[in-house]
C-alpha positions as protocol buffer text, in pm:
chain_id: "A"
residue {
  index: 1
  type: UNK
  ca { x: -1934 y: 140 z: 241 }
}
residue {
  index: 2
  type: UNK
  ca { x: -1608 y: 50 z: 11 }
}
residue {
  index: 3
  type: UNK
  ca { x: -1326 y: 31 z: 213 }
}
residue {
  index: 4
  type: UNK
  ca { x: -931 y: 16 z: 98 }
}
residue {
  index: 5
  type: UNK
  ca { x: -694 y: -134 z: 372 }
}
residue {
  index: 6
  type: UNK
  ca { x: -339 y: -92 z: 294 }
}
residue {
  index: 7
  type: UNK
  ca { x: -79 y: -279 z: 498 }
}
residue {
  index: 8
  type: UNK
  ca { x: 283 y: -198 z: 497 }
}
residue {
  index: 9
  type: UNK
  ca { x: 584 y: -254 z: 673 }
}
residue {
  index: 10
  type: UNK
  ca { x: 646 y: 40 z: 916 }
}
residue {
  index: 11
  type: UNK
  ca { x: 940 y: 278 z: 758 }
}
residue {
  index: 12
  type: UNK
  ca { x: 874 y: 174 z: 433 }
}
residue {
  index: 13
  type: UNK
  ca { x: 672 y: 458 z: 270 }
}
residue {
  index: 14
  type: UNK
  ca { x: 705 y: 834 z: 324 }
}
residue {
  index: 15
  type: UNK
  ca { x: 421 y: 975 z: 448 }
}
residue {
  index: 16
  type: UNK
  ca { x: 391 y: 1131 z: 96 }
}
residue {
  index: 17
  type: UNK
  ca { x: 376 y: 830 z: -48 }
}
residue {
  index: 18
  type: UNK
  ca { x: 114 y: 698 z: 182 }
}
residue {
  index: 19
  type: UNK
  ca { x: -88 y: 992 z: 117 }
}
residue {
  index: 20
  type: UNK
  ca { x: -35 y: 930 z: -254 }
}
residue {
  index: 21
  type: UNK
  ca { x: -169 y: 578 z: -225 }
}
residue {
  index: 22
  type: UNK
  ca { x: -489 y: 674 z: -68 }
}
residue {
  index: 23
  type: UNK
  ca { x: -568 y: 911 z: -327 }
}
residue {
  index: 24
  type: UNK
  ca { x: -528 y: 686 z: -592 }
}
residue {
  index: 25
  type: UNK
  ca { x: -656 y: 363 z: -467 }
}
residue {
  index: 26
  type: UNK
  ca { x: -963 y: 535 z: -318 }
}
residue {
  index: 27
  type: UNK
  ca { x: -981 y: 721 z: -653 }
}
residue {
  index: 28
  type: UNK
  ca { x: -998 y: 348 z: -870 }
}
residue {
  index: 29
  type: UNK
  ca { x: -1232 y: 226 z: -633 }
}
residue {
  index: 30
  type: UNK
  ca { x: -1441 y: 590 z: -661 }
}
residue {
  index: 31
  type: UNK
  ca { x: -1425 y: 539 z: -1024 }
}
residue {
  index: 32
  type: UNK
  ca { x: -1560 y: 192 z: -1051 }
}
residue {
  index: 33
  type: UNK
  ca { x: -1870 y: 218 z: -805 }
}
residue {
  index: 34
  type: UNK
  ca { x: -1917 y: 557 z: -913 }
}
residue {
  index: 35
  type: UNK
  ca { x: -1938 y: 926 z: -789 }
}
residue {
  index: 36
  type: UNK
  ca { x: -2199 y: 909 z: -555 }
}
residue {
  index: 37
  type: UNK
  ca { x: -1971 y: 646 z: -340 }
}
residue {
  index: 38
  type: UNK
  ca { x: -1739 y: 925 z: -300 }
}
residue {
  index: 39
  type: UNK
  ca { x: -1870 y: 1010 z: 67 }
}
residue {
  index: 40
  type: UNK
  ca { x: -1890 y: 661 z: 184 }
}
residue {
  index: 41
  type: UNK
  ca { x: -1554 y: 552 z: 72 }
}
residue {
  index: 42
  type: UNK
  ca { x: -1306 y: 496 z: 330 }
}
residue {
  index: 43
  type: UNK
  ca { x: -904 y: 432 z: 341 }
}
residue {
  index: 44
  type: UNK
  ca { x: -664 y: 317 z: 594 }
}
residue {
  index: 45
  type: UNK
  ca { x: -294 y: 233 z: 593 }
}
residue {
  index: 46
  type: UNK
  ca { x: -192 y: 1 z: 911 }
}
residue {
  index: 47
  type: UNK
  ca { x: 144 y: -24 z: 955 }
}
residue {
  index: 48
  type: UNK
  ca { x: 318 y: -317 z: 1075 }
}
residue {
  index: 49
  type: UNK
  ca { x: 606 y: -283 z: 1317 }
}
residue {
  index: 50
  type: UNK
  ca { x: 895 y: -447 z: 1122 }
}
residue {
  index: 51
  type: UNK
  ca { x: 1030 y: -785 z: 1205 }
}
residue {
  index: 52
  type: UNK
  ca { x: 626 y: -797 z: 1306 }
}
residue {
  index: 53
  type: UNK
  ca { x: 519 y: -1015 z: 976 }
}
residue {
  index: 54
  type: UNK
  ca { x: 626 y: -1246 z: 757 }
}
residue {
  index: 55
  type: UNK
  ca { x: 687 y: -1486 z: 481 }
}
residue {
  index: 56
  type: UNK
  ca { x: 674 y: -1858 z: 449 }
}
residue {
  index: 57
  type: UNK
  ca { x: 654 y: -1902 z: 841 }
}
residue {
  index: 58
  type: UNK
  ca { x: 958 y: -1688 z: 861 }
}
residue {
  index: 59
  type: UNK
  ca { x: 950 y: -1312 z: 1057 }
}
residue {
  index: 60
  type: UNK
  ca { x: 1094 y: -1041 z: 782 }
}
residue {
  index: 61
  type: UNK
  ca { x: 1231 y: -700 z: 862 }
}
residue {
  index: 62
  type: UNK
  ca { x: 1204 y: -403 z: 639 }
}
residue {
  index: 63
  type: UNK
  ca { x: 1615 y: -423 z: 615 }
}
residue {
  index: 64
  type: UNK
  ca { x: 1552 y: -770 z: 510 }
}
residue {
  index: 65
  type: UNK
  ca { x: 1355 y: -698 z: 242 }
}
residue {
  index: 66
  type: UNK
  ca { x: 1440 y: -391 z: 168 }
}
residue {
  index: 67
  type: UNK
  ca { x: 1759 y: -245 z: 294 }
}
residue {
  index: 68
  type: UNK
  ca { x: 1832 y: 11 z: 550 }
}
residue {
  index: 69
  type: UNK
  ca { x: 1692 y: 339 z: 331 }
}
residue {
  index: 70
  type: UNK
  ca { x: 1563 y: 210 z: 35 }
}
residue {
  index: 71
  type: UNK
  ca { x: 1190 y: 373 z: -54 }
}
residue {
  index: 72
  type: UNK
  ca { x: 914 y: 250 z: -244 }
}
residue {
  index: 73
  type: UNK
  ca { x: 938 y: 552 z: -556 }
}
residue {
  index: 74
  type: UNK
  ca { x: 712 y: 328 z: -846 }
}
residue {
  index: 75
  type: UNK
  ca { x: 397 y: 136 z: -853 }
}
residue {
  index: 76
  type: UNK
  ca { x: 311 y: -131 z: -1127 }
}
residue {
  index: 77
  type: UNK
  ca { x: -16 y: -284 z: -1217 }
}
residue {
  index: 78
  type: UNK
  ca { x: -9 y: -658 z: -1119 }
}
residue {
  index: 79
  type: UNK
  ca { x: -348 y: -764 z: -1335 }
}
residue {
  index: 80
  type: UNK
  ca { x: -692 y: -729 z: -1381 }
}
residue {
  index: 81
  type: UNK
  ca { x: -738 y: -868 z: -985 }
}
residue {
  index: 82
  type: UNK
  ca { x: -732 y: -514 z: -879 }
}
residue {
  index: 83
  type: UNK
  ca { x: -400 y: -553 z: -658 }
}
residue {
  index: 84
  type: UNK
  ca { x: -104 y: -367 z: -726 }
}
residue {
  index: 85
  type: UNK
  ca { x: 264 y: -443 z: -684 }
}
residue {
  index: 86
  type: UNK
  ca { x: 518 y: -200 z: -590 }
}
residue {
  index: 87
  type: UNK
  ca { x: 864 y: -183 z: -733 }
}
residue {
  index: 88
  type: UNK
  ca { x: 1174 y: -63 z: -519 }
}
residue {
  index: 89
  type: UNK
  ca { x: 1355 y: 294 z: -715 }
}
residue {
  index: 90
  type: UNK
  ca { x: 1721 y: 229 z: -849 }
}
């Protein structure tokens, strides 16, 4: 059963968005095992209370990282590795 787990920093993504992401990751992964995965293909976003992860041994907020409103709006291929990085709208 192909599974996509998306984690993300609670407040960071519309639930639009989220929705958005599921339908396209599950989609890529649909697409490369094929059609007939399509009913065994499961997605989750977890999100992560901010201030509840972080980086280098250091605890991050969302306002940290991102600022106090700022949105996710654009995602951009990181590689053939099959992850994707996200890029903050101007």
């Amino acid at each position: 059963m192909p599974v996509v787990e998306i984690k993300a920093i609670e407040g960071v993504f519309a639930h639009e968005q989220k929705r958005r992401m599921v339908e396209r990751l599950s989609g890529a992964l649909i697409e490369r095992t094929g059609e007939q995965m399509r009913p065994f293909t499961h997605a989750f976003i977890a999100d992560t209370p901010s201030a509840e992860w972080g980086v280098g041994g250091t605890a991050k907020s969302a306002e940290d990282r991102y600022g106090r409103t700022a949105r996710i709006t654009r995602w951009v291929p990181a590689g053939a590795a099959g992850r994707c990085w996200v890029q903050r709208g101007s």
